[in-house]
N, CA, C and O atoms as a Maestro MAE file, in Angstrom:
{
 s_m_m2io_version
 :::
 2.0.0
}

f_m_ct {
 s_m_title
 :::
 protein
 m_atom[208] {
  # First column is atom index #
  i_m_mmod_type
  r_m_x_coord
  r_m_y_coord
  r_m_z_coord
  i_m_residue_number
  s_m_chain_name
  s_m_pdb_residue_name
  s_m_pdb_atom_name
  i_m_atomic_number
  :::
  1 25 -80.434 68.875 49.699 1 A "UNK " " N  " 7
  2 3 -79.964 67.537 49.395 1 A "UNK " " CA " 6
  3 2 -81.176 66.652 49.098 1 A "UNK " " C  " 6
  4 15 -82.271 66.792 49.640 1 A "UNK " " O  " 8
  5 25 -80.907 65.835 48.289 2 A "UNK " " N  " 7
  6 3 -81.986 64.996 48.098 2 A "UNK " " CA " 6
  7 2 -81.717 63.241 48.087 2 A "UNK " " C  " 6
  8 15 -80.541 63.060 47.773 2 A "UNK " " O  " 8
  9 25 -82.383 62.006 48.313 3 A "UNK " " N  " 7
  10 3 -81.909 61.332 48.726 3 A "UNK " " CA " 6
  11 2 -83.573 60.683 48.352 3 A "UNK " " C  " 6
  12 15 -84.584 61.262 47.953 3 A "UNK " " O  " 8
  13 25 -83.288 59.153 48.706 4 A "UNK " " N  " 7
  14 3 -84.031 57.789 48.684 4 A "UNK " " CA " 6
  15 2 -84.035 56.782 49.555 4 A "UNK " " C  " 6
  16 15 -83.386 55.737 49.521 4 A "UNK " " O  " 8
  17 25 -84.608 57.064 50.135 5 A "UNK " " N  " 7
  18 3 -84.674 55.283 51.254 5 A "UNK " " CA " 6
  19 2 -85.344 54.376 50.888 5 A "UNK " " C  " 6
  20 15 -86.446 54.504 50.354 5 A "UNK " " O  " 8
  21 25 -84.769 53.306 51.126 6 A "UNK " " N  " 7
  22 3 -85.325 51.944 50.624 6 A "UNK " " CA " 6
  23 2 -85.670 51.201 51.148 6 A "UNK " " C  " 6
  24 15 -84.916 51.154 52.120 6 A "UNK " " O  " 8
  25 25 -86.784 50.019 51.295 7 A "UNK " " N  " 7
  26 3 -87.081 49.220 52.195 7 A "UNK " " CA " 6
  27 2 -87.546 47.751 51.663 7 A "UNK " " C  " 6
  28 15 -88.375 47.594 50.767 7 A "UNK " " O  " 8
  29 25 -86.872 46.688 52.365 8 A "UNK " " N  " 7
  30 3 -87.722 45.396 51.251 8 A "UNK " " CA " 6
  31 2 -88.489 44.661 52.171 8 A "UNK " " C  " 6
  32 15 -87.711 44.415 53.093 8 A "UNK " " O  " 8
  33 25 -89.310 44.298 52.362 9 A "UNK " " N  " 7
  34 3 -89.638 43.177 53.440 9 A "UNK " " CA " 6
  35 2 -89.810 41.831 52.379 9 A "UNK " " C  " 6
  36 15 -90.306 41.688 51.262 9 A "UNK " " O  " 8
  37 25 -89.199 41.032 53.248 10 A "UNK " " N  " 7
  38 3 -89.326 39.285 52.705 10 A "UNK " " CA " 6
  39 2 -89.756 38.157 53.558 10 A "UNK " " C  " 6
  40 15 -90.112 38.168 54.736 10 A "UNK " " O  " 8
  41 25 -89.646 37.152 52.694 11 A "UNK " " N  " 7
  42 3 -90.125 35.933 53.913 11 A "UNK " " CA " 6
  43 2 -89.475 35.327 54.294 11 A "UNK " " C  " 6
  44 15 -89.602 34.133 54.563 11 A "UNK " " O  " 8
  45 25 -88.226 36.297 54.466 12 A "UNK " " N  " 7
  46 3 -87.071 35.607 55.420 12 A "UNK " " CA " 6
  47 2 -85.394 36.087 55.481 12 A "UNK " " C  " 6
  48 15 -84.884 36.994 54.822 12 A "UNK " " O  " 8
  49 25 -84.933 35.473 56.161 13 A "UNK " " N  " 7
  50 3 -83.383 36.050 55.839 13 A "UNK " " CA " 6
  51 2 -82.466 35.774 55.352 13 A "UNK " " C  " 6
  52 15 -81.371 36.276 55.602 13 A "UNK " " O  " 8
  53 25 -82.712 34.811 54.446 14 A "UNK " " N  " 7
  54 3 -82.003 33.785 53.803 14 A "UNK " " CA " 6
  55 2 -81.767 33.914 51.714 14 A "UNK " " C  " 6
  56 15 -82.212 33.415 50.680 14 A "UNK " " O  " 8
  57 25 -80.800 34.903 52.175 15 A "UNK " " N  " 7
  58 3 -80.612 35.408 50.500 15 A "UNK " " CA " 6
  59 2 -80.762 33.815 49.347 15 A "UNK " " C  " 6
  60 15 -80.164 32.754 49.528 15 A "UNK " " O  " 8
  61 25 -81.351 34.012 48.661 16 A "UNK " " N  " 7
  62 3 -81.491 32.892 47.457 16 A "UNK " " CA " 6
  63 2 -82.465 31.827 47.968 16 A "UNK " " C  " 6
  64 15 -82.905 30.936 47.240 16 A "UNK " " O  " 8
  65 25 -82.702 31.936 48.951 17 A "UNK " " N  " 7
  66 3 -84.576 31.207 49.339 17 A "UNK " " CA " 6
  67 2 -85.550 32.183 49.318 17 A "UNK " " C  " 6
  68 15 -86.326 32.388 48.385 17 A "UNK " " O  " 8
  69 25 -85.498 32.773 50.346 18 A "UNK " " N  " 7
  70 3 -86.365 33.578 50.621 18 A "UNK " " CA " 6
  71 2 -86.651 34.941 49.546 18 A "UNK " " C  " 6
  72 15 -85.752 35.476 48.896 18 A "UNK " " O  " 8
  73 25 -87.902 35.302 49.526 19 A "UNK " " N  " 7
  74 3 -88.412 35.989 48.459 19 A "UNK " " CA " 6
  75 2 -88.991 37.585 48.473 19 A "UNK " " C  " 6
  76 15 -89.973 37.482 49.208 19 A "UNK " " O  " 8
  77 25 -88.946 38.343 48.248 20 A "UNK " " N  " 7
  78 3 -89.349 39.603 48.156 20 A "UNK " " CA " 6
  79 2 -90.940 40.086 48.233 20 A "UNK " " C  " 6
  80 15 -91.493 40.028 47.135 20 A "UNK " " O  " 8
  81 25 -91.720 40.518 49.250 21 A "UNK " " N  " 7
  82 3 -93.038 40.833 49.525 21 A "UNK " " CA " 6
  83 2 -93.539 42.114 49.327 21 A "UNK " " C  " 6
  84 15 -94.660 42.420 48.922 21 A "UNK " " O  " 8
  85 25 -92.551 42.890 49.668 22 A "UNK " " N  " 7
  86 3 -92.919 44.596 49.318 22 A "UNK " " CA " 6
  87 2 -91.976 45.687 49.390 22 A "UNK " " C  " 6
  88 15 -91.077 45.933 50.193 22 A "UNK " " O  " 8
  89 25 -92.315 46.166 48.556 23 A "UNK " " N  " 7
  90 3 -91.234 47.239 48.302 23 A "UNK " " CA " 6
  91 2 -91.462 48.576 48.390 23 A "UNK " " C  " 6
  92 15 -92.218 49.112 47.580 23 A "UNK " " O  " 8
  93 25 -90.782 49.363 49.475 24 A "UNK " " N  " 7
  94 3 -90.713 50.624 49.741 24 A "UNK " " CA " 6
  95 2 -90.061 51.816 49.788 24 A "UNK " " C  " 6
  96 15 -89.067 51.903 50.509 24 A "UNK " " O  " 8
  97 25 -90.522 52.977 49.005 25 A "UNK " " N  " 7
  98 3 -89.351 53.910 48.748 25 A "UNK " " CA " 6
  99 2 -89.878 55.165 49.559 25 A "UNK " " C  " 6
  100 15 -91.105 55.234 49.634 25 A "UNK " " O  " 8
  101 25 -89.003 56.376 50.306 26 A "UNK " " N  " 7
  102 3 -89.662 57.386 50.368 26 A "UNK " " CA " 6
  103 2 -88.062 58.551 49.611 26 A "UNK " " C  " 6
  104 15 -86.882 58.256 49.425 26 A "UNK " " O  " 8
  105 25 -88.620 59.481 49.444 27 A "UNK " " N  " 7
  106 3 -87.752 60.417 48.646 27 A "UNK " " CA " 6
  107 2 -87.827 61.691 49.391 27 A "UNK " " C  " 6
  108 15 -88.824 62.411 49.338 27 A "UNK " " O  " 8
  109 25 -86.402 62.069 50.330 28 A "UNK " " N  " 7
  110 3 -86.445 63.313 50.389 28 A "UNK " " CA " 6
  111 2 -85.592 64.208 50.102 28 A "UNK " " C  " 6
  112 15 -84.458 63.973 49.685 28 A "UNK " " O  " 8
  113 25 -86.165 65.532 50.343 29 A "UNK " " N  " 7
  114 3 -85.765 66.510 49.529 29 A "UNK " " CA " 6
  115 2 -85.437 67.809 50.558 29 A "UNK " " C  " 6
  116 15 -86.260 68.334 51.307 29 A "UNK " " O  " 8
  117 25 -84.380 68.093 50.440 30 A "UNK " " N  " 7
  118 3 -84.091 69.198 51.851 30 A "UNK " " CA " 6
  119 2 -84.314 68.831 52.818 30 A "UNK " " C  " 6
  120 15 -84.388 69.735 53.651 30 A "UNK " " O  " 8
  121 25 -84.592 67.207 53.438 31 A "UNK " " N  " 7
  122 3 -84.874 67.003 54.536 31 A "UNK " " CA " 6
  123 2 -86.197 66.746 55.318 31 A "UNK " " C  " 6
  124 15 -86.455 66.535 56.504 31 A "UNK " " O  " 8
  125 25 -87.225 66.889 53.717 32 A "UNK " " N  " 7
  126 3 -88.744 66.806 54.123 32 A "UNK " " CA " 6
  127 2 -89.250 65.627 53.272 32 A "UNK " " C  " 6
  128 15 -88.620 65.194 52.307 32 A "UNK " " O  " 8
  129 25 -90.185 65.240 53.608 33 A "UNK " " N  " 7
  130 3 -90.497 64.058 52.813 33 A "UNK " " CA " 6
  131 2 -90.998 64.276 51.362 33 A "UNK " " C  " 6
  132 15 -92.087 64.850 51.360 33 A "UNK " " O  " 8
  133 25 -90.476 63.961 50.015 34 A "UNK " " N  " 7
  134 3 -91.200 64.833 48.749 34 A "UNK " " CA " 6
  135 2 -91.749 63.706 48.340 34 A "UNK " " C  " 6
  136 15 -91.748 63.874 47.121 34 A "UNK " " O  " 8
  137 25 -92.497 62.053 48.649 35 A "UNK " " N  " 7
  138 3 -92.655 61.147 48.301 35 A "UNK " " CA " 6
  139 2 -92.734 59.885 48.460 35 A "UNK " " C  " 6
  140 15 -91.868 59.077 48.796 35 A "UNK " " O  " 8
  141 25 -94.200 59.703 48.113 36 A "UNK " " N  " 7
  142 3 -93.556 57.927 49.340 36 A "UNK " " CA " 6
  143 2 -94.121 57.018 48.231 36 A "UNK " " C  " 6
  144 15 -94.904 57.480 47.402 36 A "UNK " " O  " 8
  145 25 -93.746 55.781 48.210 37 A "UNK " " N  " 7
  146 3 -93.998 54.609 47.388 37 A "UNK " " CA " 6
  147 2 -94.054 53.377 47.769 37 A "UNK " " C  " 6
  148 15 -93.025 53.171 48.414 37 A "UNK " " O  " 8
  149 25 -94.925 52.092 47.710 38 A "UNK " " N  " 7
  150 3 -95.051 51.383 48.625 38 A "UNK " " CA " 6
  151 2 -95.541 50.531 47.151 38 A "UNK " " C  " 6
  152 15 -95.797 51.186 46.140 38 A "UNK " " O  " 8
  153 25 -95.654 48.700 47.159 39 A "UNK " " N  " 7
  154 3 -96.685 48.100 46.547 39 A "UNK " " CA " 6
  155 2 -95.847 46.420 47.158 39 A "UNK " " C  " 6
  156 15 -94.878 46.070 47.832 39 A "UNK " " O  " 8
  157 25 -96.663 45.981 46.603 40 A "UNK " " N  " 7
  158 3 -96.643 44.167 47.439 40 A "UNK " " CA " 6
  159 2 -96.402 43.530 46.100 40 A "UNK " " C  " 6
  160 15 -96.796 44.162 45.120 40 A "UNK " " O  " 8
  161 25 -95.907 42.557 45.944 41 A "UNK " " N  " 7
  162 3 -95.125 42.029 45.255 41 A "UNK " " CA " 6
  163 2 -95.441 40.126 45.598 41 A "UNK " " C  " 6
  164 15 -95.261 39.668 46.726 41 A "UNK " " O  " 8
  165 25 -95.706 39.633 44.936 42 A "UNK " " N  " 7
  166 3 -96.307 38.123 45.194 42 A "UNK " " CA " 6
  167 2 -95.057 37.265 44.860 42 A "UNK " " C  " 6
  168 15 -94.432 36.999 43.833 42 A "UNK " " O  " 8
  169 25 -94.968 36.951 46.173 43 A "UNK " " N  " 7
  170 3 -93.531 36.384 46.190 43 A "UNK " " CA " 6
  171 2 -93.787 34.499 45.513 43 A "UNK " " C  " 6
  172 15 -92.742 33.868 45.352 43 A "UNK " " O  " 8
  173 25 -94.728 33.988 45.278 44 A "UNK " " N  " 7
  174 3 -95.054 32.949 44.713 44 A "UNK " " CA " 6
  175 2 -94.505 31.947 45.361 44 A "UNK " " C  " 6
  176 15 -94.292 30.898 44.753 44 A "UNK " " O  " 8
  177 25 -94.225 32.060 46.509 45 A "UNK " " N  " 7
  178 3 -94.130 30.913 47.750 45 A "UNK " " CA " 6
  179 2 -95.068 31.263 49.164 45 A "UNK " " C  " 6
  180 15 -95.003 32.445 49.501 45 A "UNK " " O  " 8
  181 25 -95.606 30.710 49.701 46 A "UNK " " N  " 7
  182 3 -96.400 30.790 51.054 46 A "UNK " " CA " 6
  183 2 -95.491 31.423 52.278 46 A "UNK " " C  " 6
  184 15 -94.302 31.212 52.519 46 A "UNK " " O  " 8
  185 25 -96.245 32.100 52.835 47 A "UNK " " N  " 7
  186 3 -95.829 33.203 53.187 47 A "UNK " " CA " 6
  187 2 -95.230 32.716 54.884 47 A "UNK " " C  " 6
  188 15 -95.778 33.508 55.651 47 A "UNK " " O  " 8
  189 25 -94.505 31.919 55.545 48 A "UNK " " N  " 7
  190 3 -94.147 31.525 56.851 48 A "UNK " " CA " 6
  191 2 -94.521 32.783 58.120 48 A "UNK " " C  " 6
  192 15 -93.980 33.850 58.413 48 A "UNK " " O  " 8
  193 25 -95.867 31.938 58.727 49 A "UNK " " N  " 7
  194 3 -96.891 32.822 59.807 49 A "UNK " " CA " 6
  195 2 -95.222 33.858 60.616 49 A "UNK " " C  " 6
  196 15 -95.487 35.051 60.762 49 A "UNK " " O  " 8
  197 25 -94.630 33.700 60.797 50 A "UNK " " N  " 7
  198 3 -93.502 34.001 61.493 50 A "UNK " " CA " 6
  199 2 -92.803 35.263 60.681 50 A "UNK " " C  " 6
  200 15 -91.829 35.918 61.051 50 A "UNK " " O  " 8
  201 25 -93.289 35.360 59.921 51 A "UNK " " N  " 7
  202 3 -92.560 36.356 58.812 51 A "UNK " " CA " 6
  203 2 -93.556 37.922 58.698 51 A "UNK " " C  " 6
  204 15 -93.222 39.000 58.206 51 A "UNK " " O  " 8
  205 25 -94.966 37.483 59.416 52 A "UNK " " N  " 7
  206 3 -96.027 38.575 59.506 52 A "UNK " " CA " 6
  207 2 -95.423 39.036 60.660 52 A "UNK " " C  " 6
  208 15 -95.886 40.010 61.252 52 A "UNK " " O  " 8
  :::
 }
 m_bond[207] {
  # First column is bond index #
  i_m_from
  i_m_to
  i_m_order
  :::
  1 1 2 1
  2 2 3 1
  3 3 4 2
  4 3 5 1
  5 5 6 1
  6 6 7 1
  7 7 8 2
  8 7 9 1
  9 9 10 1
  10 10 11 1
  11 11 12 2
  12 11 13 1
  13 13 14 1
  14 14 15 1
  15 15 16 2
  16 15 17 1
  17 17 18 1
  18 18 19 1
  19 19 20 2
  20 19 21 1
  21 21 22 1
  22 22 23 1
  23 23 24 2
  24 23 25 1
  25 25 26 1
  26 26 27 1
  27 27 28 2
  28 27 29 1
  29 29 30 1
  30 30 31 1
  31 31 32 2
  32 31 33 1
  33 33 34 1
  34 34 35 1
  35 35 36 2
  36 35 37 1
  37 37 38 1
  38 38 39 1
  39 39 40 2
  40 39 41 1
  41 41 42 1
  42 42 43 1
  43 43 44 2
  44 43 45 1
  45 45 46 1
  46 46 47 1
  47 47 48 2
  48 47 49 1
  49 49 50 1
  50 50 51 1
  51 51 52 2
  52 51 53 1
  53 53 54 1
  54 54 55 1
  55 55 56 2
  56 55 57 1
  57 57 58 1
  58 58 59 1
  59 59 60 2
  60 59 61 1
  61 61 62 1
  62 62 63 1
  63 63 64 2
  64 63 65 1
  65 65 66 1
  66 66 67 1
  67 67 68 2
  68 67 69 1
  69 69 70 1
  70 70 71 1
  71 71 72 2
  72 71 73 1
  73 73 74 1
  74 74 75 1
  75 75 76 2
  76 75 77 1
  77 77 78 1
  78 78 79 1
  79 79 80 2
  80 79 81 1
  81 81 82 1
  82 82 83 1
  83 83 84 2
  84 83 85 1
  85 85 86 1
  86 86 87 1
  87 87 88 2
  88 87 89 1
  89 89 90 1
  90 90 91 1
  91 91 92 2
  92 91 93 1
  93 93 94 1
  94 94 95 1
  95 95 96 2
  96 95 97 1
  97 97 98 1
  98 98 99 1
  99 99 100 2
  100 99 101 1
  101 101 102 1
  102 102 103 1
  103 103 104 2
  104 103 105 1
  105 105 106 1
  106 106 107 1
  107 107 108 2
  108 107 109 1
  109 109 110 1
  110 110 111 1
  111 111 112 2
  112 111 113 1
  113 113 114 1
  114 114 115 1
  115 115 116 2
  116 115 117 1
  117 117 118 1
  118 118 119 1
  119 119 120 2
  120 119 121 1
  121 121 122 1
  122 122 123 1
  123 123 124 2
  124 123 125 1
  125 125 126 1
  126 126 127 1
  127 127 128 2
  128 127 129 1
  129 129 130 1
  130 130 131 1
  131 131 132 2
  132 131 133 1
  133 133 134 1
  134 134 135 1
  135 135 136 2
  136 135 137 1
  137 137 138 1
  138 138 139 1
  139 139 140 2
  140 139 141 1
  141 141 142 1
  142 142 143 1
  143 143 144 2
  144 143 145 1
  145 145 146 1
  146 146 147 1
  147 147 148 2
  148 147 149 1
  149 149 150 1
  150 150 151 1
  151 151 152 2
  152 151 153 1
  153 153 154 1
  154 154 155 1
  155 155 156 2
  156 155 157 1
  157 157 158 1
  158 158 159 1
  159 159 160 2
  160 159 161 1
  161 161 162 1
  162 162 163 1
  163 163 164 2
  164 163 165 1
  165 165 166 1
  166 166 167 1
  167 167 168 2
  168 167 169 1
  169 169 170 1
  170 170 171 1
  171 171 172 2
  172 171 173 1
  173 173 174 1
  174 174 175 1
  175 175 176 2
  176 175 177 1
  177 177 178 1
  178 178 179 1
  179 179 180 2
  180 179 181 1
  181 181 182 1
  182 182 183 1
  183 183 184 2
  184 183 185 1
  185 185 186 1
  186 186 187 1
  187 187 188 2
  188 187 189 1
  189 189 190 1
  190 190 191 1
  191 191 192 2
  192 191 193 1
  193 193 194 1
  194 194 195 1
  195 195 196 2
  196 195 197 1
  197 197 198 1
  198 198 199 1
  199 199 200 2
  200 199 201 1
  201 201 202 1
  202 202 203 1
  203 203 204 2
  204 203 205 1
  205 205 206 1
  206 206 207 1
  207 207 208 2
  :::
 }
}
């Protein structure tokens, strides 16, 4: 079986304010990890200390 997990981190929890910081994928395959993907994303608002 093969499959994708997804991950977003943001600066907050508040769909349509808050903004998207990084995005993470890993991909597996029979159950083992075949892949990982990660990158940061500049959410173009300041980042609320509370959100690190």
């Amino acid at each position: 079986m093969r499959f994708i997990a997804f991950d977003l981190e943001t600066t907050g929890t508040l769909p349509g304010v808050d903004r998207i910081v990084e995005i993470g994928a890993v991909r597996f395959v029979n159950g083992n990890v075949d892949a990982i993907y990660s990158t940061l994303v500049d959410p173009r608002i300041p980042i609320p200390p509370d959100a690190s």
